[in-house]
PALO-831746 format. One record per atom (N, C-alpha, C, O): residue in one letter; x, y, z; atom name. Coordinates in Angstrom, 3 decimals. Layout:
r residu A&xx X&yy Y&zz Z&atome CA
...
// end
This chain:
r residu X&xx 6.331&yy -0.548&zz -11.405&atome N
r residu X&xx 6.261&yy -0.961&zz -10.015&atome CA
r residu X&xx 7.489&yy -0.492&zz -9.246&atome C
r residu X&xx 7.610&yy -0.237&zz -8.048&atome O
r residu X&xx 8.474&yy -0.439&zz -10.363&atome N
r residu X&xx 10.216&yy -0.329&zz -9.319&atome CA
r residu X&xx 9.766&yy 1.490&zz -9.120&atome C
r residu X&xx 10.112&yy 2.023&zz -8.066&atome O
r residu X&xx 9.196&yy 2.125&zz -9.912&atome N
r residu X&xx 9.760&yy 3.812&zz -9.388&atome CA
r residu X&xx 8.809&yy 4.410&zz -8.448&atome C
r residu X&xx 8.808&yy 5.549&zz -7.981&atome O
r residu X&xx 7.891&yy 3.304&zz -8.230&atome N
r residu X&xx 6.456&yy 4.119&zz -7.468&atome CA
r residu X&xx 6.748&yy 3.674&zz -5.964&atome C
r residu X&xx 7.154&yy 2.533&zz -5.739&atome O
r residu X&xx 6.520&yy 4.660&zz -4.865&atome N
r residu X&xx 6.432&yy 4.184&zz -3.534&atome CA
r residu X&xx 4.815&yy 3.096&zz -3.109&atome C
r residu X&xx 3.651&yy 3.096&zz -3.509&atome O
r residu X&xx 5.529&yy 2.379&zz -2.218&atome N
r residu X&xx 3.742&yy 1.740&zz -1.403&atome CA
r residu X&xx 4.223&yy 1.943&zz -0.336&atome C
r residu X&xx 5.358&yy 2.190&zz 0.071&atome O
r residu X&xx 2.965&yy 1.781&zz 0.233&atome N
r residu X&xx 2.707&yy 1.662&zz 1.838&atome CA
r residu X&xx 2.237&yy 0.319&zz 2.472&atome C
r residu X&xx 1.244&yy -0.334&zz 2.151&atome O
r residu X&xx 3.345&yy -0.019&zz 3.642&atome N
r residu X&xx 2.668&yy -0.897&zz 4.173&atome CA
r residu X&xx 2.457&yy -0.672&zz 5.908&atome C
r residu X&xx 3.134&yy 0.161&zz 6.512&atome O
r residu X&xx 1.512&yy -1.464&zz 6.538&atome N
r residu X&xx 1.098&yy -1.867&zz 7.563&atome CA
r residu X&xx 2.210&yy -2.292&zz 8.522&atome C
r residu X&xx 2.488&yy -3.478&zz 8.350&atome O
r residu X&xx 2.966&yy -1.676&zz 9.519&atome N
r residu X&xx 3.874&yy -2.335&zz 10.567&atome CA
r residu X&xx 3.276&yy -2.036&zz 11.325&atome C
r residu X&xx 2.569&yy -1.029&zz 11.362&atome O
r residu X&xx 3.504&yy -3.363&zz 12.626&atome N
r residu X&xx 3.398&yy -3.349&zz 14.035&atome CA
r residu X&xx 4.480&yy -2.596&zz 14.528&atome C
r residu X&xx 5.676&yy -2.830&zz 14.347&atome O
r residu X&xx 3.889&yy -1.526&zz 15.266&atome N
r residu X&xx 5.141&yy -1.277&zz 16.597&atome CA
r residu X&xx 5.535&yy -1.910&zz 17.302&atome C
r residu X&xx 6.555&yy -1.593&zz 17.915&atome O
r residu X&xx 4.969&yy -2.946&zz 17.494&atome N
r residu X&xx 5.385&yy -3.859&zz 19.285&atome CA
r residu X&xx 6.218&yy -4.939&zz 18.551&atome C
r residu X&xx 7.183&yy -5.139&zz 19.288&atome O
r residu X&xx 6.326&yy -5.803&zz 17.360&atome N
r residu X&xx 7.499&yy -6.486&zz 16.761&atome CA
r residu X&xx 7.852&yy -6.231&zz 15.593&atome C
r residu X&xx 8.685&yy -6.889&zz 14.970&atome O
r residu X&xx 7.319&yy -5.352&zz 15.218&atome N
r residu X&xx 8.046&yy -5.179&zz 13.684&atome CA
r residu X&xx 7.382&yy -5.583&zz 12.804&atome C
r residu X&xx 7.638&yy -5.188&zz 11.666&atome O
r residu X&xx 6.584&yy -6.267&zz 12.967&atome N
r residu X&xx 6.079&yy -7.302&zz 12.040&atome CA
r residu X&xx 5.335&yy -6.491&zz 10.807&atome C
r residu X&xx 5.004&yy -5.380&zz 11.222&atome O
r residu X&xx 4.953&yy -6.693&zz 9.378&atome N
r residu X&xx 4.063&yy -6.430&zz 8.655&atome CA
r residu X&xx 2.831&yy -6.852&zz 8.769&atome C
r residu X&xx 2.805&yy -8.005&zz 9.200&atome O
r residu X&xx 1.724&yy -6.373&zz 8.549&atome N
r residu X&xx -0.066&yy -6.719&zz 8.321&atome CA
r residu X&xx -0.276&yy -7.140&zz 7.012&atome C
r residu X&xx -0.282&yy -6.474&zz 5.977&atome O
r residu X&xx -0.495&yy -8.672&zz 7.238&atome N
r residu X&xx -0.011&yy -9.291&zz 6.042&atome CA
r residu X&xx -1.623&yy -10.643&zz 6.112&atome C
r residu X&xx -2.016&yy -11.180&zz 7.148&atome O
r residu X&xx -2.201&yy -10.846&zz 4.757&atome N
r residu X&xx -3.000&yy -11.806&zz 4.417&atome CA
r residu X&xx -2.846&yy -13.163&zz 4.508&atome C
r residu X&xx -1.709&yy -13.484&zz 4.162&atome O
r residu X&xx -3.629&yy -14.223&zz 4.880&atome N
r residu X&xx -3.612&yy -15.672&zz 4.358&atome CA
r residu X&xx -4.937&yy -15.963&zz 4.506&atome C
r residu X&xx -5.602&yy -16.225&zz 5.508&atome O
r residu X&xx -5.267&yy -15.858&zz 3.126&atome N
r residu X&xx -6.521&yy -16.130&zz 2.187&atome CA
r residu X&xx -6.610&yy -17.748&zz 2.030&atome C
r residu X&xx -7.768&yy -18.089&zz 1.786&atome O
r residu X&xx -5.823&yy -18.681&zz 2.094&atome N
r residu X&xx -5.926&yy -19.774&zz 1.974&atome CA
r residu X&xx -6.117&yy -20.630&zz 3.248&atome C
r residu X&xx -6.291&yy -21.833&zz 3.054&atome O
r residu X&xx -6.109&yy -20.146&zz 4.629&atome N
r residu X&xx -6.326&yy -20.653&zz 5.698&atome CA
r residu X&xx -7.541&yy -20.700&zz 6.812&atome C
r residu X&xx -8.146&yy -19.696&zz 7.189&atome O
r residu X&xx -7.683&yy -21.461&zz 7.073&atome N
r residu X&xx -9.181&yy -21.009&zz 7.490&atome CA
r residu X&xx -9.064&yy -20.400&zz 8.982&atome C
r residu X&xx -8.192&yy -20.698&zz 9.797&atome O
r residu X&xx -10.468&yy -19.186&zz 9.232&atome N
r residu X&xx -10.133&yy -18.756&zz 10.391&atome CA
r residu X&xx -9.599&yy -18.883&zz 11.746&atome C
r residu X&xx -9.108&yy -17.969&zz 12.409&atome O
r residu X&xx -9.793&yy -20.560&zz 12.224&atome N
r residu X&xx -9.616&yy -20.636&zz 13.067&atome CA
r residu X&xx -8.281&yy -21.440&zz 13.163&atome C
r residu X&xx -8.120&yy -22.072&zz 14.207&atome O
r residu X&xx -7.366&yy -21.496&zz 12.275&atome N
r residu X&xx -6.233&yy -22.370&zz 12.210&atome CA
r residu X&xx -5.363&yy -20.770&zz 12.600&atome C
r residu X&xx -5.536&yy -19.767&zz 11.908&atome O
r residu X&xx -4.549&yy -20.801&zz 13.672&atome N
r residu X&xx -3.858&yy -20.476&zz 14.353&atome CA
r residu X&xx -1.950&yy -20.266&zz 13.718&atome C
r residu X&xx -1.103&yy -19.377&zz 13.631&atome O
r residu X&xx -2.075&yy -21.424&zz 13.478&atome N
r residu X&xx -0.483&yy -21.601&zz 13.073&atome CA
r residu X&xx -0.423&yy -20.786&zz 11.624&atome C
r residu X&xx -0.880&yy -21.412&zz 10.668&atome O
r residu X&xx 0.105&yy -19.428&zz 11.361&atome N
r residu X&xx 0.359&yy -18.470&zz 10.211&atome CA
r residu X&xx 1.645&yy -18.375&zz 10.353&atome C
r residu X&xx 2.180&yy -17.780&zz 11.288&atome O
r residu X&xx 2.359&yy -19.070&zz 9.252&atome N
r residu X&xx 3.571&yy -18.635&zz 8.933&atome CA
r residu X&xx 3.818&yy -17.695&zz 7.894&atome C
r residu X&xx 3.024&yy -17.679&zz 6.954&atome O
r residu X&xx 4.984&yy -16.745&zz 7.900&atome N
r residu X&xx 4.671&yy -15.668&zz 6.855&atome CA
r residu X&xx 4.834&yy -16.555&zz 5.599&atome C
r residu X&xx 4.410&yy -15.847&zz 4.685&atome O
r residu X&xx 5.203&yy -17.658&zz 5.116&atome N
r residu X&xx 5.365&yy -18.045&zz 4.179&atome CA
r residu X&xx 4.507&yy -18.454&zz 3.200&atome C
r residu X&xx 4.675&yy -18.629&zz 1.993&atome O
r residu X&xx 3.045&yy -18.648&zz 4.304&atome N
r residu X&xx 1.622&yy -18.693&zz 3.616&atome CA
r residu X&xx 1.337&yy -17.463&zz 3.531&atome C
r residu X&xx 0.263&yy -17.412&zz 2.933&atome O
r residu X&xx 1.766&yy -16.189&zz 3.848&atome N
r residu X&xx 0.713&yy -15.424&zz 3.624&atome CA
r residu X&xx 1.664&yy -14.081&zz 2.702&atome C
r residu X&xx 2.869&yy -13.991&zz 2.463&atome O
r residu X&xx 0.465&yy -13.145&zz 2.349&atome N
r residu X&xx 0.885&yy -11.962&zz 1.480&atome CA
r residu X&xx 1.448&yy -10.526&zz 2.435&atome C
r residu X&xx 0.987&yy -10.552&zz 3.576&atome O
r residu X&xx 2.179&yy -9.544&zz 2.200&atome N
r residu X&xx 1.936&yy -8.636&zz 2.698&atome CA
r residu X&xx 1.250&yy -7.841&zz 1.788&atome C
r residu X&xx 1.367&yy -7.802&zz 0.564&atome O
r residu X&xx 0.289&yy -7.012&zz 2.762&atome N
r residu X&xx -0.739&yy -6.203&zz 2.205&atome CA
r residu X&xx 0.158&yy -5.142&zz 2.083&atome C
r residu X&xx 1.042&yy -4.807&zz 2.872&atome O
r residu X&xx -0.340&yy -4.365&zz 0.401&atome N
r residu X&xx 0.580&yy -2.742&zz 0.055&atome CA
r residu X&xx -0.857&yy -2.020&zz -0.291&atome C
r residu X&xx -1.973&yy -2.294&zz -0.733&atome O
r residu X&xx -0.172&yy -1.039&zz 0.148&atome N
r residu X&xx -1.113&yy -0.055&zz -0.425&atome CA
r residu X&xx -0.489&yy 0.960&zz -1.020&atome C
r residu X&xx 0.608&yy 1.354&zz -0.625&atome O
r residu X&xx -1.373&yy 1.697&zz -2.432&atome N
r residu X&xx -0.891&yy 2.521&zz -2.989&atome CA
r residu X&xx -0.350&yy 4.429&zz -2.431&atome C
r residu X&xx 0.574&yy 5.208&zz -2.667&atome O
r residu X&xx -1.504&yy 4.401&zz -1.684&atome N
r residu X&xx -1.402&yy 5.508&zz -0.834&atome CA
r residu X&xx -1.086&yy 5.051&zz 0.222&atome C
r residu X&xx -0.904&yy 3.838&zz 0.328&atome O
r residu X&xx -0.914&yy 6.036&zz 1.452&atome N
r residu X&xx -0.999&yy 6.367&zz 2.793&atome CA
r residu X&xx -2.446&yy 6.790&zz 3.378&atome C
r residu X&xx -2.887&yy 6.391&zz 4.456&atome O
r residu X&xx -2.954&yy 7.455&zz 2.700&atome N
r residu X&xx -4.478&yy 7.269&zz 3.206&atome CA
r residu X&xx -5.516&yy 6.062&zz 3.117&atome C
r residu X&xx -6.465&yy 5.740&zz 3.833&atome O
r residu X&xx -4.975&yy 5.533&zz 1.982&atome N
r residu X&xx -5.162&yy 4.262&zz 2.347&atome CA
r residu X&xx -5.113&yy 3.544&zz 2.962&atome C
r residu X&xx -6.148&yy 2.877&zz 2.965&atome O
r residu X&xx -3.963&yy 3.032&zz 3.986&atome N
r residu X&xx -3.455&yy 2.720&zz 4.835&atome CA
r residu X&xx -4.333&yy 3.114&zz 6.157&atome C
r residu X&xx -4.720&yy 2.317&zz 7.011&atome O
r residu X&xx -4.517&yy 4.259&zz 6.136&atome N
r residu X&xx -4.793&yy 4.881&zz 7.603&atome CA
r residu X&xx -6.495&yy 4.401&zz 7.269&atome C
r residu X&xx -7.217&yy 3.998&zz 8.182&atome O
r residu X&xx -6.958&yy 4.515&zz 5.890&atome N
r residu X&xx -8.837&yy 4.428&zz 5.971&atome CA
r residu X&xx -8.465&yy 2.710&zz 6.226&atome C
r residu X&xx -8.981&yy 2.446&zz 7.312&atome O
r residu X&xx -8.052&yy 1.941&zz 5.889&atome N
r residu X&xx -7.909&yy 0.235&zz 6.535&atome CA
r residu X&xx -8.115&yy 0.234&zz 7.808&atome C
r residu X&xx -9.036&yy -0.479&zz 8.206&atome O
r residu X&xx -7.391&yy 0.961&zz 8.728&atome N
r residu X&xx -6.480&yy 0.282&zz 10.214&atome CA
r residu X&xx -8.153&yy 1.306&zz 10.756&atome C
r residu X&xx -8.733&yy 0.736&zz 11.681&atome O
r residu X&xx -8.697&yy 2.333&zz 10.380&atome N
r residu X&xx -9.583&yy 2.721&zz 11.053&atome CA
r residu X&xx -11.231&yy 2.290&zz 10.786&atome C
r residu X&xx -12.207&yy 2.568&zz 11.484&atome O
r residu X&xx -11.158&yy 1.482&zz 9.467&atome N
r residu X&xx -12.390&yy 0.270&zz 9.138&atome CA
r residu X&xx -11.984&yy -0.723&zz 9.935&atome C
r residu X&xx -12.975&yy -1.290&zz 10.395&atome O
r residu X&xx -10.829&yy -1.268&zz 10.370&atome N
r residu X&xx -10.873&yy -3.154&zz 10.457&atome CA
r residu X&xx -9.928&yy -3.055&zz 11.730&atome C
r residu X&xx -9.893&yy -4.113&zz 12.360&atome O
r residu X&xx -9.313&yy -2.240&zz 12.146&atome N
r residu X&xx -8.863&yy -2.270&zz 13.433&atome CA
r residu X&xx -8.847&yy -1.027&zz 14.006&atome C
r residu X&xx -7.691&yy -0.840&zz 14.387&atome O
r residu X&xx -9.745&yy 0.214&zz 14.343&atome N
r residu X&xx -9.967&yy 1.047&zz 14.998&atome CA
r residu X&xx -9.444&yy 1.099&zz 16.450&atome C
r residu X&xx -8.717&yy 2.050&zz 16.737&atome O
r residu X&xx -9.665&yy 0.401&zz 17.170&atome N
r residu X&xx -9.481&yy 0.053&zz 18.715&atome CA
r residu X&xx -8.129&yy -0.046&zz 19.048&atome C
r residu X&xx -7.591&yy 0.373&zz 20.073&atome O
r residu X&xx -7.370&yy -0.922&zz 17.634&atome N
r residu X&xx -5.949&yy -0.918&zz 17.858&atome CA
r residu X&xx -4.855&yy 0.155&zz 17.237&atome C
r residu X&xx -3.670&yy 0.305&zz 17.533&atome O
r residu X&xx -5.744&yy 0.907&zz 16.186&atome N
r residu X&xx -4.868&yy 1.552&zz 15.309&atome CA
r residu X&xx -3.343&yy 1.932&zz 16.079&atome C
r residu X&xx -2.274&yy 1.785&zz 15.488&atome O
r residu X&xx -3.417&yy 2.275&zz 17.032&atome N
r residu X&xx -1.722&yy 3.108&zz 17.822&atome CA
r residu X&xx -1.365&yy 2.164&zz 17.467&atome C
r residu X&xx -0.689&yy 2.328&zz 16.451&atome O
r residu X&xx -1.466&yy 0.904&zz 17.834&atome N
r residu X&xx -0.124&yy -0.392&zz 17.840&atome CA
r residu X&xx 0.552&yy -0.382&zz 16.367&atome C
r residu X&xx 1.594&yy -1.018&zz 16.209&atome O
r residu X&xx 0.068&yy 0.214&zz 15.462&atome N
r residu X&xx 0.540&yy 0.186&zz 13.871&atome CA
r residu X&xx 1.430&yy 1.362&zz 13.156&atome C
r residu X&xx 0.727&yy 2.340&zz 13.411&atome O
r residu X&xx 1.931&yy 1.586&zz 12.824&atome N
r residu X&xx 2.323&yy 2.370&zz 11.544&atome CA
r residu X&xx 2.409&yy 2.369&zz 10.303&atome C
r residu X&xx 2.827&yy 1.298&zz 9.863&atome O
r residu X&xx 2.137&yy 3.297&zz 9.393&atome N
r residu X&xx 1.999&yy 3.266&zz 7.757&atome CA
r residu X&xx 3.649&yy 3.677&zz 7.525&atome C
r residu X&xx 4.237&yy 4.695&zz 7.889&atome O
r residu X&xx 4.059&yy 2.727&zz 6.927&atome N
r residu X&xx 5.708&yy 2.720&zz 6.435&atome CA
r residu X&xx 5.749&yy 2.927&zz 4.871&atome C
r residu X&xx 4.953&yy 2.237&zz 4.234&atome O
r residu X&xx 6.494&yy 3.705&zz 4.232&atome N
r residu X&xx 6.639&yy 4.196&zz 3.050&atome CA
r residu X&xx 7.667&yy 2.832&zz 2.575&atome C
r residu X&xx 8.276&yy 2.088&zz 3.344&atome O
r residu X&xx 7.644&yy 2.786&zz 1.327&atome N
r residu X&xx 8.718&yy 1.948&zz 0.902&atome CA
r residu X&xx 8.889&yy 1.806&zz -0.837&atome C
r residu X&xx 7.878&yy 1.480&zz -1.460&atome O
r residu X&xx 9.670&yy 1.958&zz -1.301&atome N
r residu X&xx 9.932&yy 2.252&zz -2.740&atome CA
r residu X&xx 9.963&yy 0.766&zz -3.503&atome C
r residu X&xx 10.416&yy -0.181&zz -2.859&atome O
r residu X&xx 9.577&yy 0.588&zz -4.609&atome N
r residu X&xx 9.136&yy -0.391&zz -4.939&atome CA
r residu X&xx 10.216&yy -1.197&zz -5.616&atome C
r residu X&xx 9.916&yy -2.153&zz -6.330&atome O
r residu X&xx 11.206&yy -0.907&zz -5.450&atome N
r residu X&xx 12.199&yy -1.462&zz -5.937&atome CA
r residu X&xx 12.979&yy -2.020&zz -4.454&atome C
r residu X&xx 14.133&yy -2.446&zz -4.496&atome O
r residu X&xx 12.287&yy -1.963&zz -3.316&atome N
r residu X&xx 12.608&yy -2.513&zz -2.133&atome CA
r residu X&xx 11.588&yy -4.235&zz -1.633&atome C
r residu X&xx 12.048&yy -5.102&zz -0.889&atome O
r residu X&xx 10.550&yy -4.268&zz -2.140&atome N
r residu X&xx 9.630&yy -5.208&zz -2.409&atome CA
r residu X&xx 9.872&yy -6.755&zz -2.030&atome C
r residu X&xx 9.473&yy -7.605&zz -1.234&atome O
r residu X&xx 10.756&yy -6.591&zz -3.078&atome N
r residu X&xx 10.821&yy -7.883&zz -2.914&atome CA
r residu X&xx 12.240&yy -8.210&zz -1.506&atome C
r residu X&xx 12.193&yy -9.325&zz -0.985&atome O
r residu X&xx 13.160&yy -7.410&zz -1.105&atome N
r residu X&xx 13.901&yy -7.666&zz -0.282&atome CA
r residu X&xx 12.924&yy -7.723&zz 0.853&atome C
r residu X&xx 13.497&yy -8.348&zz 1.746&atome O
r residu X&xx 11.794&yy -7.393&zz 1.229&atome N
r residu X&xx 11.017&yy -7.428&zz 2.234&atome CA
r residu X&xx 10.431&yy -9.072&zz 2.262&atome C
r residu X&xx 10.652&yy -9.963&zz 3.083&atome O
r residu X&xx 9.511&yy -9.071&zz 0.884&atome N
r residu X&xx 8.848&yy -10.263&zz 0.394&atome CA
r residu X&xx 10.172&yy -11.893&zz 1.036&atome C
r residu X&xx 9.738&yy -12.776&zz 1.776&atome O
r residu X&xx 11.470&yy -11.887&zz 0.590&atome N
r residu X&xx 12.428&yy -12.434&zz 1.076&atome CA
r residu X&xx 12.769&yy -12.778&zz 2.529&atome C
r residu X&xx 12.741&yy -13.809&zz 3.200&atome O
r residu X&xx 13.155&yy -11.303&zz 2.777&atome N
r residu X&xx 13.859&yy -11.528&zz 4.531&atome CA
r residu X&xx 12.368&yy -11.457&zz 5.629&atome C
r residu X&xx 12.398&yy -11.219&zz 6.837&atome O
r residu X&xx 11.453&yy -11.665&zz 5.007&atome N
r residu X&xx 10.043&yy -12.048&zz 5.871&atome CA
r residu X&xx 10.002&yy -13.145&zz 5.556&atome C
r residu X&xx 10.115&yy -13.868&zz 6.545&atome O
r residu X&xx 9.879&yy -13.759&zz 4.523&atome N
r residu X&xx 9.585&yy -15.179&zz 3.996&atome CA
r residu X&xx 8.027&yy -15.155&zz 3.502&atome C
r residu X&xx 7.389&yy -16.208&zz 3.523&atome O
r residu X&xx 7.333&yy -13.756&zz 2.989&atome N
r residu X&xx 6.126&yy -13.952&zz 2.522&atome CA
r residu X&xx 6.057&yy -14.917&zz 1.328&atome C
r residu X&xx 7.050&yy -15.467&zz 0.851&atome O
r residu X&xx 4.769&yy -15.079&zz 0.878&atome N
r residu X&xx 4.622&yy -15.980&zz -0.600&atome CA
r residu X&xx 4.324&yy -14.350&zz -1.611&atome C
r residu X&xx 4.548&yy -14.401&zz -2.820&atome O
r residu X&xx 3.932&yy -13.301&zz -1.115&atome N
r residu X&xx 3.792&yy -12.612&zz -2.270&atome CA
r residu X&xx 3.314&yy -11.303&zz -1.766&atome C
r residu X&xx 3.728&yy -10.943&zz -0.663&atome O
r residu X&xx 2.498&yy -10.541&zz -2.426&atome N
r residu X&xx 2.174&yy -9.567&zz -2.087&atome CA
r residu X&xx 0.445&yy -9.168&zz -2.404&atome C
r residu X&xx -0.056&yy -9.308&zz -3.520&atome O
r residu X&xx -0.212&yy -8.725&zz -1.357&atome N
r residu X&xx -1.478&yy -8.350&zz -1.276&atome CA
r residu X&xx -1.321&yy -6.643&zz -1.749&atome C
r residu X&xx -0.836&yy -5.747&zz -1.059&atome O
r residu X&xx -1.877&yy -6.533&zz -3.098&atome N
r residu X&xx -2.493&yy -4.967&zz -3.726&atome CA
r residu X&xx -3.625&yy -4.554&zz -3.385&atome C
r residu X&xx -4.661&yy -4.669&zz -4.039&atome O
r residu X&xx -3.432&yy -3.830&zz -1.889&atome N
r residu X&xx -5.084&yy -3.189&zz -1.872&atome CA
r residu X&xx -5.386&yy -2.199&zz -2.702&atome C
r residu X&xx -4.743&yy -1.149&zz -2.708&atome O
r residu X&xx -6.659&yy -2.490&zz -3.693&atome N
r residu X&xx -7.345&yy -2.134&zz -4.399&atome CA
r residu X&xx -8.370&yy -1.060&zz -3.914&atome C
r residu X&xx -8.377&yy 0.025&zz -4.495&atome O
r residu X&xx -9.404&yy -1.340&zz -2.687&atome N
r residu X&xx -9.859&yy -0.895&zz -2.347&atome CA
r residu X&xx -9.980&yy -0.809&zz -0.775&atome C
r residu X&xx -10.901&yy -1.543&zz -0.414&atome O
r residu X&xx -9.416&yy -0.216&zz 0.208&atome N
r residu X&xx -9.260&yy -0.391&zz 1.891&atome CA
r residu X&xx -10.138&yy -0.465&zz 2.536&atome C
r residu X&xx -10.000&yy -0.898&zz 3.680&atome O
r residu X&xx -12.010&yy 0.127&zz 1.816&atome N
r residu X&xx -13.248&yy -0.254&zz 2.594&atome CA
r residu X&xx -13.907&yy -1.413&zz 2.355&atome C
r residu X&xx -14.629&yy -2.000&zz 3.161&atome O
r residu X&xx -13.609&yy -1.800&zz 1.039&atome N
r residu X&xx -14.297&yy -3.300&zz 0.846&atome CA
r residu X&xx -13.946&yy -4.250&zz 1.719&atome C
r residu X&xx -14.740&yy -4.604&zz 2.590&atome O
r residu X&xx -12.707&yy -4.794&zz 1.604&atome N
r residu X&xx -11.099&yy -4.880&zz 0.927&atome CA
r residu X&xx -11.451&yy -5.318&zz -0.171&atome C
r residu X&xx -12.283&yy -6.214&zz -0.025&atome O
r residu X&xx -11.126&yy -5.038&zz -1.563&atome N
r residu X&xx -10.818&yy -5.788&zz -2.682&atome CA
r residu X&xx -9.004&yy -5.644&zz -2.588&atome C
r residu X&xx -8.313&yy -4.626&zz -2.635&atome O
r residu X&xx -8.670&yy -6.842&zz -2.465&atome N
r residu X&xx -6.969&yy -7.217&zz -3.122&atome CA
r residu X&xx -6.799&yy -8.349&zz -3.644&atome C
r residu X&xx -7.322&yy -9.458&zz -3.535&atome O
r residu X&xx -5.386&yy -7.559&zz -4.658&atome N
r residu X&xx -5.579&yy -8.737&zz -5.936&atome CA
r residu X&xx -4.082&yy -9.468&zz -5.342&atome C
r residu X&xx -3.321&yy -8.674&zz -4.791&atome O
r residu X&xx -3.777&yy -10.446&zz -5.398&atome N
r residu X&xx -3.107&yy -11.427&zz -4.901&atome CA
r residu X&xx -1.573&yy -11.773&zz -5.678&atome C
r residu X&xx -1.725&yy -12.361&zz -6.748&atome O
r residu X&xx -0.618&yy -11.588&zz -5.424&atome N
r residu X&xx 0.389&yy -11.690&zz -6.308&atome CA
r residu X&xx 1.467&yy -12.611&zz -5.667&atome C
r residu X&xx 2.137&yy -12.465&zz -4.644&atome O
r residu X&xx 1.422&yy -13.567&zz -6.556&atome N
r residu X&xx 2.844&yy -14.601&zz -5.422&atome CA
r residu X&xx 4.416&yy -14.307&zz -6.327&atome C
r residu X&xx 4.451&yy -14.348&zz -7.557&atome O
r residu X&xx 5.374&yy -14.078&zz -5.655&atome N
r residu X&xx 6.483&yy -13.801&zz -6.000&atome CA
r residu X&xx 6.937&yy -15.098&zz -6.957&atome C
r residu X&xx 6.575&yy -16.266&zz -6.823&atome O
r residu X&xx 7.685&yy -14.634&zz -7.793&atome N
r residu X&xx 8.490&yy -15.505&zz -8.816&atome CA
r residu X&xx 9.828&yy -16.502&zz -8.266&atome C
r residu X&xx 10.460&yy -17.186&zz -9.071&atome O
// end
């Protein structure tokens, strides 16, 4: 995991990561990053086939950010996620769910 790059999902307009909470129900509003995962992806095309299945309309507002995997968890931290979302597959979504130690 430490020598391989991922990709994740940033907003341009705050910075923010595109990040999961699987445990909340749709219409509950209040998402703190602390409930939720950031989504990685293994590729970059990955990345880009997501944002143009599930947010097409918005894709500009985003960027695919490279990041080495030995950087992970300093992200997982100074966000305050619970863990990390492995997209598996970017058209289904299948992701497998990983909460930090």
């Amino acid at each position: 995991m430490f020598s391989q790059s991922y990709y994740l999902i940033r907003s341009r307009i705050d910075g923010s990561y595109l990040a999961a909470y699987p445990n909340q129900a749709d219409d509950d509003q209040a998402r703190a990053p602390a409930d939720g995962y950031v989504l990685v992806f293994s590729e970059h095309a990955d990345g880009l086939m997501y944002l143009n299945k599930f947010a097409a309309e918005v894709r500009d507002r985003f960027t695919i950010e490279s990041l080495p995997g030995g950087q992970i968890a300093s992200v997982l931290n100074r966000w305050g996620y619970k863990g990390l979302g492995m997209v598996n597959d970017p058209l289904l979504p299948s992701v497998d769910f990983l909460s930090k130690a």
